[in-house]
N, C-alpha and C positions, 0 to 999 in steps of 0.2 A: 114580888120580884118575879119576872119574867123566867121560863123556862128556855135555855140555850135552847133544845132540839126542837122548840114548840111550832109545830109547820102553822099554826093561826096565833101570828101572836097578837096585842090586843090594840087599842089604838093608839093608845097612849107609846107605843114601840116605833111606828114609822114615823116620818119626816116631817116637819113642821112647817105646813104650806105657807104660813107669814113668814120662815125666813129666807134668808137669800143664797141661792144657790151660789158656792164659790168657784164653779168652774164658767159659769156664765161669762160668756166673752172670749173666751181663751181660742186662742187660735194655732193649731200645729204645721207651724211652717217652718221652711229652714230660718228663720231667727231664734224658733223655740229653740232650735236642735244645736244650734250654736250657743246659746244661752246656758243649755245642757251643765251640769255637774260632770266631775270626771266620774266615772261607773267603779265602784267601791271594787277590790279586790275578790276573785274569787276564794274561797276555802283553801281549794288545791293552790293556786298560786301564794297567799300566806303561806303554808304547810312547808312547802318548797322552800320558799326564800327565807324562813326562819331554818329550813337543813343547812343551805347552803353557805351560812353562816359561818356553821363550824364544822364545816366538809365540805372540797372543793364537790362541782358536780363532776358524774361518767357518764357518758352516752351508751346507749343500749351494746356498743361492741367491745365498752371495757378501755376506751379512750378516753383522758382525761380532757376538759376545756372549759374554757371560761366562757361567760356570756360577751366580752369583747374579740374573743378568739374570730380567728375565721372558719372555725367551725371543720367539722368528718368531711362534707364535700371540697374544701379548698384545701386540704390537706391532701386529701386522696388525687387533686390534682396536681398540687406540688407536687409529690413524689412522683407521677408524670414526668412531670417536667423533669425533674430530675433525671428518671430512667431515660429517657428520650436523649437528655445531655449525655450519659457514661456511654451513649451507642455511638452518639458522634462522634466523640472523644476515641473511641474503639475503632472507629470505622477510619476516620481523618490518621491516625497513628499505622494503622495497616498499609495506607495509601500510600505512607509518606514513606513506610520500610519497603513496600513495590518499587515505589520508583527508584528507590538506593541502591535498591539489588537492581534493577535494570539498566541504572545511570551509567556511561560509559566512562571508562578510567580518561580524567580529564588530563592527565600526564601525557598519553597517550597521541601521538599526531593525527589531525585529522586525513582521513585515507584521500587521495588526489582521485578527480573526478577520473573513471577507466582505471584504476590501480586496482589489482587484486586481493582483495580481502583477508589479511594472514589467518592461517589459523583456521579458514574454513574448508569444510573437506568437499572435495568433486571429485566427481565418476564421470565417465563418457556413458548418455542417456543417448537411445535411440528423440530424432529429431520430428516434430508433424511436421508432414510434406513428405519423407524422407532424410536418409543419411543419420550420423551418426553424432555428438559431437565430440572436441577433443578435452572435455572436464578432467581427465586426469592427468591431462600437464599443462593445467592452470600456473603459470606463474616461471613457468620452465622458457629460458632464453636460446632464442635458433631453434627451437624445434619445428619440424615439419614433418606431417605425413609422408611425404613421399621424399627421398632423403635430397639434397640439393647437391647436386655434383658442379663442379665449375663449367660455368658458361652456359648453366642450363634456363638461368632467367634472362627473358628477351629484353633490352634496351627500352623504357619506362614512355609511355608516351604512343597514340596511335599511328600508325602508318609508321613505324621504327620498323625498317627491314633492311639495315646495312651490313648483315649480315649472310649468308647464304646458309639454307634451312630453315627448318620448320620455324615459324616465328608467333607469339601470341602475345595479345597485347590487351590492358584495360581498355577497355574502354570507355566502359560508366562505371559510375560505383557510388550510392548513397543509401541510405538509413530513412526511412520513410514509416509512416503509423495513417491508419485512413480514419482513425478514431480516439477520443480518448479511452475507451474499453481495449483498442487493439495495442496488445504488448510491442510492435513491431518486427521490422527485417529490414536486410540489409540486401539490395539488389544488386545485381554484379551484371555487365554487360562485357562481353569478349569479342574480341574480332582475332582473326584465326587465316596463317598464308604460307604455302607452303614452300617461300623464298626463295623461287629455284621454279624450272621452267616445267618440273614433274609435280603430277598433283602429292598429296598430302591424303592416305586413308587411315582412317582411324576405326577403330569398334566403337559398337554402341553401347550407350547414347554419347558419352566422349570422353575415346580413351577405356584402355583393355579392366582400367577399374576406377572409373569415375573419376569426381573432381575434388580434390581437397580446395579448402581456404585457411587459411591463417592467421592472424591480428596478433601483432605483438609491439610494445608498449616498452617503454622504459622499465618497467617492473616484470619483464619479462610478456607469456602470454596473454592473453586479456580474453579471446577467442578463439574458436573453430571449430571444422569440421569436415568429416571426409564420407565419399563416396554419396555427395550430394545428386538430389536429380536434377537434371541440365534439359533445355531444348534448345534447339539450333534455327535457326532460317531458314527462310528458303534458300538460298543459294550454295546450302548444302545438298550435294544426292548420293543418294543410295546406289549403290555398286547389289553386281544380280547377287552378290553373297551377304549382304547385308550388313555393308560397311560404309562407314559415312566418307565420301569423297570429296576434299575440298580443290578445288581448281584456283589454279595462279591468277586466272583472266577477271574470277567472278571474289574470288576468296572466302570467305564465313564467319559465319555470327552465332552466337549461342549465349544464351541469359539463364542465369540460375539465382536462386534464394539462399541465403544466409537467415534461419529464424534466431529471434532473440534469443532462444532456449539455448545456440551454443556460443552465446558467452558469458565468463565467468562470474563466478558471486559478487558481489557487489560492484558488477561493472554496468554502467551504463550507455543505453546505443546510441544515443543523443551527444554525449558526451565524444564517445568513440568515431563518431563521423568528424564531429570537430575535430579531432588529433587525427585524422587519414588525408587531408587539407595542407598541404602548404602553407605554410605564414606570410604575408603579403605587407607593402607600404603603403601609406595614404594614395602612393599611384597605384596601388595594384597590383605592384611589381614582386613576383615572388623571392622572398630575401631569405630563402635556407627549406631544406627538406622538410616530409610532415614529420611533425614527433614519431604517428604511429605507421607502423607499415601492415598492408594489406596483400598478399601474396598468393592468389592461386595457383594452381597445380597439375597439370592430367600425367598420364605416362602407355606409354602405347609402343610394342613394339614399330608401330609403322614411323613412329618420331626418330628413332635410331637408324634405319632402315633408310629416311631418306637423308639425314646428314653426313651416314657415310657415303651414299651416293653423289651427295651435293661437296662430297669433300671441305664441311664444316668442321670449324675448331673444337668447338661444342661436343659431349660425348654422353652416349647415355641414352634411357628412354624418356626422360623428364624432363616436362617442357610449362616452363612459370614462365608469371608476369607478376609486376607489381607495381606501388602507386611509386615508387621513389626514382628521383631524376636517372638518366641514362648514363652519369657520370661512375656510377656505384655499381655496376653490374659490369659483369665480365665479359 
């Protein structure tokens, strides 16, 4: 009997060169490898699947699962998804108490395009450009700067001078924007005579304390402002003491700005040009006063000064114009 460790063992121990090798022929390609047995279980995999038996399995963080589950990564995704949903759900719920609390009381009339917004508070804000405006009698009816005595607004319409004295009259007047960045103004053009064969002097730039405007509206104010800056024409001159003189022969002109800042909260100037407009037929033809009226202002001792000279009915140093027919002024 052979020794197992024998490093020479004897002949009768090695291979028997008459017989037949049985791997002779064999070839390992993928046929073998599909032919293949399935590969017997490891140790650890028995070990395991005989615990698991009679104990569900844990995963190393103390989480139970099954070998059909979807497993610690699709969990940990779930609950994702999850958290992801209760933010929406948080987020969409917030949105929807925002807009509740900003939605406006639908009982409520919707405010008319130039109507004054109840309820909001205005102050008179100095104006760019100049002047001042009239924000705190927003909504206040008949008011004006400068107080209106009878027969102080001149007959509505250019070239109206059937009367004797100082006379002033619109002459343009529109709401204009050169951009959509630019908030707008409202441009005012004046023509200016001093109705009577003596001239007409005033301080500068026109009148002892500038020019008020006005806009009022069925709900009262809607606009204004006072002690705007004004320039004049040429066909204005200057007296040796530095007072604007207007002559009978040549008469005057003078343009000033209205900015948007003075009118009132939720008015708008687009809006407000439309209501300073006459209402018109299919012809054209104007069939009733504008809704809203537009009313400038100066006041100058030299305004009184010539109508008592002129022996005018008119009294006073204040001298309007406005956009409304000639039937309505005194």
């Amino acid at each position: 009997m052979p020794i197992a460790d024998d490093p020479h063992p004897g002949p009768h121990d090695g291979p028997d060169p008459s017989s037949r090798d049985p791997f002779d022929g064999l070839v390992l390609d993928e046929r073998f490898v599909r032919a293949a047995a399935v590969k017997e279980p490891s140790a650890r995999t028995r070990m395991l699947s005989a615990r698991w038996r009679t104990e569900e399995p844990v995963d190393p963080g103390g989480r139970r699962w099954s070998p059909g589950s979807e497993g610690p990564a699709a969990a940990r995704r779930g609950r994702f998804r999850n958290w992801r949903s209760v933010v929406a759900v948080v987020v969409a719920v917030a949105a929807v108490l925002l807009a509740l609390s900003a939605w406006p009381d639908r009982k409520a009339p919707a405010a008319r395009p130039g109507a004054v917004t109840p309820g909001r508070p205005t102050r008179d804000v100095a104006l760019p450009g100049g002047g001042t405006s009239d924000g705190s009698r927003c909504g206040a009816k008949g008011y004006h700067h400068f107080p209106q005595p009878a027969g102080s607004t001149a007959p509505g319409g250019p070239g109206a001078t059937d009367r004797p004295g100082p006379q002033l009259v619109l002459g343009s007047y529109g709401f204009e924007k050169e951009s959509g960045d630019d908030p707008g103004r409202f441009t005012i053009g004046l023509l200016l005579g001093p109705g009577g064969p003596a001239p007409l002097d005033l301080a500068a730039p026109l009148g002892a304390q500038g020019v008020a405007v006005e806009i009022e509206g069925p709900d009262g104010l809607v606009g204004g402002a006072y002690d705007l800056p004004v320039s004049v024409g040429d066909t204005v001159r200057r007296t040796p003491s530095g007072s604007l003189r207007i002559d009978p022969a040549t008469g005057g002109t003078a343009q000033l700005t209205l900015p948007v800042e003075a009118l009132c909260p939720g008015v708008d100037g687009l809006a407000v040009q439309q209501r300073l407009t006459a209402p018109t037929d299919s012809h054209r033809t104007i069939t009733g006063p504008p809704p809203f009226t537009i009313t400038v202002s100066i006041t100058d001792p030299g305004i009184g000064a010539l109508r008592r000279a002129a022996g005018s009915a008119s009294a006073g140093d204040v001298l309007s114009a406005d956009n409304q027919p000639a039937a309505r002024t005194a």
